[in-house]
N, C-alpha and C positions, 0 to 999 in steps of 0.2 A: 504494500500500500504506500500509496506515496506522501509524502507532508501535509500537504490541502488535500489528500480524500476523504476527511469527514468532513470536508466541508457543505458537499449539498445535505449530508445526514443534520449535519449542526443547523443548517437555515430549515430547513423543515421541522427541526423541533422545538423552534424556538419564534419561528416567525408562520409559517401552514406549509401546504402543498407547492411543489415546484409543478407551477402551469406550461412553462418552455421559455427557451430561450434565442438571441437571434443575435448572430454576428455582424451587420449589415447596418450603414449608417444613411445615411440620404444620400440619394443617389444611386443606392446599391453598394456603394463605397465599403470592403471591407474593413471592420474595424483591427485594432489590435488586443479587442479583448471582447464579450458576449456581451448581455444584457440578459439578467434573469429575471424573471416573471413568479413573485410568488403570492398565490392568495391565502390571506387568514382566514380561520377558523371560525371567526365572526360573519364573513362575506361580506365587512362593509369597508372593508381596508385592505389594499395589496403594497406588497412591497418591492421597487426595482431593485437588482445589485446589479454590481462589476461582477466578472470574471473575466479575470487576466490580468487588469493592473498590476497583478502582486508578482507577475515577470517584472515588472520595471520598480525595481524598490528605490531606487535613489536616496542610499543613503537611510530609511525608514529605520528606526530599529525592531521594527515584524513589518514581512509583508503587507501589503493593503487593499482591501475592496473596500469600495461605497455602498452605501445602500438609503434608498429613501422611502421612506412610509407616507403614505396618501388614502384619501377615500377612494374607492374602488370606482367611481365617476372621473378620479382624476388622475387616472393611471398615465396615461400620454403626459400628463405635464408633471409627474414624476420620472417619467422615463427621457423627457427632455431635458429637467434641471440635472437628473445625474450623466449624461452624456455630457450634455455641457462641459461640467465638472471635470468627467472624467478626459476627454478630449484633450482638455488646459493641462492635466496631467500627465497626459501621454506625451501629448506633442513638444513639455518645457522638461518633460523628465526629473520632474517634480512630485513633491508628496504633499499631504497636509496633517497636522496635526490635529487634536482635538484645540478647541479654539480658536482658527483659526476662520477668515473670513474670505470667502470666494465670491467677490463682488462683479458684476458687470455696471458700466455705465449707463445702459439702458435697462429698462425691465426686460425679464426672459421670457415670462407666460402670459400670455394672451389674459385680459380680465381677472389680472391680480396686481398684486406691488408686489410680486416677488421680483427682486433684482439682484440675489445671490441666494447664498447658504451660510451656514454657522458649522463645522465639521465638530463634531459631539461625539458621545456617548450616544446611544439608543434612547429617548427619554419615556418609552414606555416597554423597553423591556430592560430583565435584571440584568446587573453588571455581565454575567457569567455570556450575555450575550455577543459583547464586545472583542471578546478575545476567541477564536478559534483554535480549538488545542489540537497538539499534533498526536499520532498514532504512540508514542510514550509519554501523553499525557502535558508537555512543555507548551508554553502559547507559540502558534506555529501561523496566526496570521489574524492580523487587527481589521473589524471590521468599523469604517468608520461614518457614520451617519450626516446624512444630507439636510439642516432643518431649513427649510426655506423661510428668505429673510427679505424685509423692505430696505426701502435704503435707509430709513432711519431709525429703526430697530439695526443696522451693520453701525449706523454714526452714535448710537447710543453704547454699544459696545466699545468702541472705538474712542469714545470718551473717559467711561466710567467701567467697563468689563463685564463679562457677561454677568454676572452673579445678579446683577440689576435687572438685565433684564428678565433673565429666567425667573426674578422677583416679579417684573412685571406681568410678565405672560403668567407665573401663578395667582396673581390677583386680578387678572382679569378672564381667569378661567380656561385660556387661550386654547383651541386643539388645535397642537404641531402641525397635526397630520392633513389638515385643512388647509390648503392651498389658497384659497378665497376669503381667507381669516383677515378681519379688520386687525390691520398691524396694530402696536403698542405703544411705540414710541411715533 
């Protein structure tokens, strides 16, 4: 077995069923890594990853895939912010850390304020989800989460750090996973 083989085992039991996956970016354009397709157990939330970024570590210290959680309505502009994401990645041979801010200049998705991401922790599942252990048990690759962000919810950060806003969005109920969410800041 190889380093990442429990990794489809680890996303299916921890985020639902892997529905498929697709190498192919616009255009037909192959990528340098997949897009996986997984629906929750709920059916009202699916979740996009990487596979393959974690050939291109640069530097990381564990490999890395993204992953983004969305209402199962808004699968396409999940699966476009982490392309996005991932692209900027591939193409600068680059990585990002948790905390980190992936801004664009213009908004990304159509009839929202998303204009980046926050790269995080999972914020609705456990720690244990974050890390992918290897077949002796050692973490053997970081998964790292896409929260999508406005641009001033990214300048609220950028000011004062995220703890603020994660305050924020806890007081004002926020759900991550809602792409069309009235930002906070």
């Amino acid at each position: 077995m190889s380093r990442f083989g429990g990794f489809p085992a680890h996303v299916e039991a921890h985020i639902g069923a892997i529905r498929g996956a697709d190498g192919r970016g616009a255009g037909g354009r192959q990528r340098a890594y997949h897009l996986v397709y997984c629906d929750h157990a709920d059916d009202a939330h699916v979740s996009v990853l990487t596979s393959g970024l974690r050939e291109h570590r640069a530097g990381a210290p564990l490999p890395q895939e993204l992953v983004c959680t969305a209402r199962s309505a808004q699968e396409r502009w999940a699966r476009h912010l982490v392309s996005v994401v991932a692209e900027l990645l591939a193409e600068s041979a680059s990585r990002v850390g948790y905390g980190a801010l992936v801004m664009n200049d213009r908004l990304l998705l159509p009839d929202t304020q998303v204009a980046g991401a926050l790269a995080a922790p999972h914020p609705y599942l456990g720690d244990e989800f974050d890390i992918v252990p290897g077949p002796d048990g050692s973490p053997a690759l970081q998964l790292i989460t896409l929260i999508p962000l406005s641009r001033g919810e990214a300048q609220l950060v950028s000011r004062y750090g995220r703890d603020v806003l994660y305050d924020r969005w806890e007081s004002a109920g926020a759900d991550l996973r809602d792409l069309t969410r009235t930002p906070v800041a």
